[in-house]
N, C-alpha and C positions, 0 to 999 in steps of 0.2 A: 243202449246204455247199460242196460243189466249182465246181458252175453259179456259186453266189453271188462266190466268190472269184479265180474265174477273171474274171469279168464285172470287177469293183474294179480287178483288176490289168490286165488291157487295157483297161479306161478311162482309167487312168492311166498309160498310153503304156510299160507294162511287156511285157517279150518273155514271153508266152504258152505252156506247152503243155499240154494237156488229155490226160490218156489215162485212158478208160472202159474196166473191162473188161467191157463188155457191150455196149446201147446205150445211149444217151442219158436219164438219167429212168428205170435199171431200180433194181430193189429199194425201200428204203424210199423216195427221191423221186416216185415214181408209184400206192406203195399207202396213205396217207392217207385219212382222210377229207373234208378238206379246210379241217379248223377252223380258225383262227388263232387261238391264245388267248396273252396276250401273261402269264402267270405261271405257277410251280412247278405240276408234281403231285403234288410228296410236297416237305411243310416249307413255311414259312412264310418269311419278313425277317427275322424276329429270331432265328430258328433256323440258318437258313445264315450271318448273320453270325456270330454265336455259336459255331459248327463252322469258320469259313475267315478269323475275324480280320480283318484290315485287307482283304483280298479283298472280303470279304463284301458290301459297302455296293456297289462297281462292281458287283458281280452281280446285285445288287435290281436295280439301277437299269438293265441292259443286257437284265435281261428284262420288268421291266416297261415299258421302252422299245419292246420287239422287234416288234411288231404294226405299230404304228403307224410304226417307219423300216420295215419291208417294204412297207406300202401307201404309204409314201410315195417307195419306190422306184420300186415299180409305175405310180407316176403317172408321177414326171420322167422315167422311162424308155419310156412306153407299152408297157406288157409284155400280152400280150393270152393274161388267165387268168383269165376270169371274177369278178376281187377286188371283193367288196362290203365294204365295211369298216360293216356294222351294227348288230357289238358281239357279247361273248361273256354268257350265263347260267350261272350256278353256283346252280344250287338244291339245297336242303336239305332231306333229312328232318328231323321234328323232333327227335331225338335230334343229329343231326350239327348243329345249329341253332348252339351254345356254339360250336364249332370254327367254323363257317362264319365269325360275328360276329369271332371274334378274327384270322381272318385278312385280313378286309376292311381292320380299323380299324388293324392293320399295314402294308398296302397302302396306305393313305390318308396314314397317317403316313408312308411314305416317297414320297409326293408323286405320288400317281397318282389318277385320279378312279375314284370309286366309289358307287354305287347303291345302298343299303339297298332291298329289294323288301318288304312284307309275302305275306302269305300268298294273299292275294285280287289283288293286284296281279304276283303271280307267275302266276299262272293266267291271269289276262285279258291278260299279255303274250307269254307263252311257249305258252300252250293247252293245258298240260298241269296236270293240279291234283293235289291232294296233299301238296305242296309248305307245306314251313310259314314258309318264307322264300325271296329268292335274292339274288345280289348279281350285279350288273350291271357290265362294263367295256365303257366303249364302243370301246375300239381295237382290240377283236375286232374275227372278221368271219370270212370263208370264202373258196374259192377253190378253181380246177382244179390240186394239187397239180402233175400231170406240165406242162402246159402253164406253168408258171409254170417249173419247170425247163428246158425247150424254148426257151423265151422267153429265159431268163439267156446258155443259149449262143449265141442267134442272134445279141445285141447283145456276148459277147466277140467272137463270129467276123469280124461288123462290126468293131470295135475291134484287130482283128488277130492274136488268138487262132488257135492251129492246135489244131484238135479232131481225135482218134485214136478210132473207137468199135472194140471187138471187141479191144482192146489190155489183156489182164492186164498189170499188172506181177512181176516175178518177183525182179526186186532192187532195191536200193537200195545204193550202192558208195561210199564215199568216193575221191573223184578229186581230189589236190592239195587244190585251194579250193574244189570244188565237188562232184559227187556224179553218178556214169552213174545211170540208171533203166533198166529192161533190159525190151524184151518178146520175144516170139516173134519178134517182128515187125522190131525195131531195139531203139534206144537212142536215150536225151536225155539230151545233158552239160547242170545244169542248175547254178546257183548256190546254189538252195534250193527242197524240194522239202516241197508242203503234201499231208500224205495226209487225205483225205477222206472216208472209209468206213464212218467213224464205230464200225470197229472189228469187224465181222462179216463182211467180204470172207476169200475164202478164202485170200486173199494174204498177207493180215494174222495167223492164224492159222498163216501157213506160215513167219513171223518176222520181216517189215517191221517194223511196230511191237508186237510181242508186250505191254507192259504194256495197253494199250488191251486184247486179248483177255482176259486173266487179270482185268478189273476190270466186264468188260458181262455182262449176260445177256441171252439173247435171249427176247422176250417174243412169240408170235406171236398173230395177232386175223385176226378174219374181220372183212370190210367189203363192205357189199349196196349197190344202187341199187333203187329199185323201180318197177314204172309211172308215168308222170305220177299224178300226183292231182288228181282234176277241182276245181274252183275251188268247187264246193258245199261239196265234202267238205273244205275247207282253211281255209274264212275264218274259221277261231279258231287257226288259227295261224300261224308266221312267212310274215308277208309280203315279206321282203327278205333280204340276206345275214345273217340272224339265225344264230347257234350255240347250242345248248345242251349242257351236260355235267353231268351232277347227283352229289352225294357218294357216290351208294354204293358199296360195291365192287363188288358189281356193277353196271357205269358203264352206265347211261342217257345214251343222247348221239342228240342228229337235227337236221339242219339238212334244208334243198331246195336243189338248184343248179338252172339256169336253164335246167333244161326240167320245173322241178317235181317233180323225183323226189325222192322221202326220200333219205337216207345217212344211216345206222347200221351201228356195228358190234358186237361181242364178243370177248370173248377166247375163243379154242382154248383147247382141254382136252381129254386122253384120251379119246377114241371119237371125237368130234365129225368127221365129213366135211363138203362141203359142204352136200348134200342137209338135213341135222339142224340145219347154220349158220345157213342161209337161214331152215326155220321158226322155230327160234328167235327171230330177226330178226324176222320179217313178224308172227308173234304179239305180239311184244311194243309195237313197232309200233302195229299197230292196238289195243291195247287201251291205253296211256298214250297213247297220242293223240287217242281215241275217234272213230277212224275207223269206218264204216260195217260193215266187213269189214275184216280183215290186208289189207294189200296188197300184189299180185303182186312176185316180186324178181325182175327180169330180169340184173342183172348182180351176182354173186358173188366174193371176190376175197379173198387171202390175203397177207399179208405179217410181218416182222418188226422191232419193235420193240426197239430198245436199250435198255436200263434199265441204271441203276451200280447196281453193288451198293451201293456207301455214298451213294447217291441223291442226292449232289450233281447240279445240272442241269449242268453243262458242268466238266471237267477236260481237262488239254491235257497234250502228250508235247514234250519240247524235248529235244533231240539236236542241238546245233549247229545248223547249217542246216537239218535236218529236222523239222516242225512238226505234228501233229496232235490233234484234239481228238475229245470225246464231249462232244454236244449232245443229248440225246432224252429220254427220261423221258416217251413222249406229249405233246412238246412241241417237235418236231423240224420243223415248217414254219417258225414265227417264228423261233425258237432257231437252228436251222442256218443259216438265212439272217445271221443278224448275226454269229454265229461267224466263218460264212465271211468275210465283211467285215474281220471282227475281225483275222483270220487272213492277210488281205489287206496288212492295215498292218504287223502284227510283220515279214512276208516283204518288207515295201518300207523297214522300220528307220522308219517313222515313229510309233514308238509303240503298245501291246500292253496291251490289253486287260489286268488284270490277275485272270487264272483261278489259279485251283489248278492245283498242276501234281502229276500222278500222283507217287506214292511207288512207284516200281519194283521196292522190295524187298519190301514190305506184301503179308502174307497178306489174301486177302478170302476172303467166301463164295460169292463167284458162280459156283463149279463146281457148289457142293450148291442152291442159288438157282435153279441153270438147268435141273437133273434135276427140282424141283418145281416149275418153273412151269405144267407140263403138267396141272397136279391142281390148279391155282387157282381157277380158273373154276367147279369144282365146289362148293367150298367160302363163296364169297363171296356166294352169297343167303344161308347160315345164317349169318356174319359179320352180312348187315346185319338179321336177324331180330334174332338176341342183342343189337346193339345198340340194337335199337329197344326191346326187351323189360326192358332195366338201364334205358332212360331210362324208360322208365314206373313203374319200380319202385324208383324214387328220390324 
């Protein structure tokens, strides 16, 4: 979100300044998996309009938008991040089947293209079978998360962006008309200051934008690469920048990037190290894919997801000239990226996206939300048992 809006405003001949407090592409923009998928993962179109009124209708439409202006940024900009744009999969168990159908022909209805798969034509495309339907969006696709972030700064810095890595911030001031930002390191007297953090920076937490904390919970997942996969062992399944993600709760998700390796992940849970992540991973792996053997995970990798508690995809903080939002919900490459854009134009007065904007005073549950996430991941293969078990028994 930050790379992205920084990028907007030095291209458009705005004075620039960048302050990371780490390096470049640390935290959630370098631990993805690298999906692109350009719609919600909790709610529907007719749901979030329904919950955000007149809001509602831009929001469909800026995320079902969101895939398709990021690769199409990637292009006019030549950003060099492995972007395949070859479409996302959303397949179905057959109990999740009703659900699946009703949010396609939502999606369709507000003007996006979409794929009815059957049951045999999801398996001959995706390679995984079981599957009693899926539905197809072609303006997915995949991509090298961090180097896509790498890349946003290189063409602000080009643009005349002054990038600061290793810079926490520690305040935020009102000054006159404008606002100091404070590090260890210095200060920037700034006109208006876009925080980007998405709300789980330790900064943030220490009272920059406090409602953002009081409203996320943090979601952590383990994310693997594996050996190449030899070209025998693969030709039933994606051959290009294909993605998949499937309804369970416990999510089945596996793409290849462009040395052939699988990426999948899981969610953490209570006990799980890395050692117990990885086989989790490679077992599962090879057996929905019907690979030969698991195969080997050479790279392991942990990170943290923002989730709202009231699971809207994007809310925003406005403080005068100080602007921040929550984009993620596992949907934080596309999302963040137009966010930051979005966030881009409010900060140059040329017009603002119209989000929900946080209720400050509003009790949520994401304190108790965030003490059980840790115990989800246990719980969510007998979620998807039970609900396989009512749909048969109906």
């Amino acid at each position: 979100m930050g790379t992205a809006a920084a990028a907007r405003l030095a291209r458009d001949g705005t004075n620039v300044v960048l302050l990371e407090a780490d390096r470049i592409g640390s935290g959630a923009s370098s631990t993805p998996g690298g999906f692109v998928v350009p719609h919600f993962s909790v709610g529907s179109p007719r749901e979030i309009i329904a919950r955000t009124g007149e809001t509602g209708a831009g929001i469909v439409d800026l995320v079902g938008r969101s895939a398709n202006m990021l690769f199409v940024r990637i292009r006019e900009l030549g950003l060099e991040c492995d972007a395949r744009q070859d479409g996302w999969y959303h397949p179905a168990t057959p109990a999740a089947v009703p659900r699946l159908e009703r949010l396609m022909d939502e999606w369709c209805e507000a003007g996006f293209d979409c794929e009815h798969l059957n049951a045999q034509d999801t398996a001959q495309r995706t390679g995984v079978e079981g599957y009693a339907a899926s539905w197809y969006a072609p303006s997915g696709g995949t991509l090298h998360p961090l180097r896509l972030c790498r890349e946003l700064v290189r063409t602000a810095r080009e643009a005349g962006a002054r990038i600061f890595e290793n810079s926490p911030v520690q305040r935020i001031e009102k000054m006159g008309t404008g606002y100091r930002v404070s590090t260890a390191q210095g200060s920037v007297l700034a006109e208006k200051v876009l925080v980007c953090t998405n709300g789980l920076s330790s900064g943030i937490s220490e009272g920059l934008v406090p409602p953002l904390t009081r409203t996320l919970i943090p979601m952590r997942v383990w994310q693997c690469a594996t050996e190449p996969i030899p070209a025998a062992d693969r030709q039933h399944l994606f051959q290009g920048g294909e993605c998949l993600s499937d309804t369970r709760r416990n999510l089945f998700t596996y793409r290849f990037d462009i040395e052939n390796r699988l990426i999948t992940g899981t969610f953490d849970a209570f006990g799980v190290d890395a050692s117990r992540a990885a086989r989790i991973m490679s077992a599962r792996l090879g057996t929905m894919l019907r690979l030969p053997k698991p195969p080997g995970i050479t790279h392991i990798w942990t990170g943290t997801s923002s989730i709202s508690a009231d699971r809207l995809p994007i809310s925003m903080v406005v403080d005068e000239g100080v602007l921040a939002a929550s984009s993620c919900n596992a949907r934080g490459i596309a999302l963040s990226f137009v966010v930051g854009e979005a966030l881009a134009s409010h900060a140059r007065g040329d017009g603002v996206q119209d989000f929900p904007v946080l209720d400050t005073n509003r009790r949520t549950t994401a304190s108790l939300q965030s003490r059980l996430s840790r115990f989800y991941a246990h719980f969510t293969p007998l979620l998807d048992w039970y609900e396989e078990r009512r749909a048969r028994n109906r």
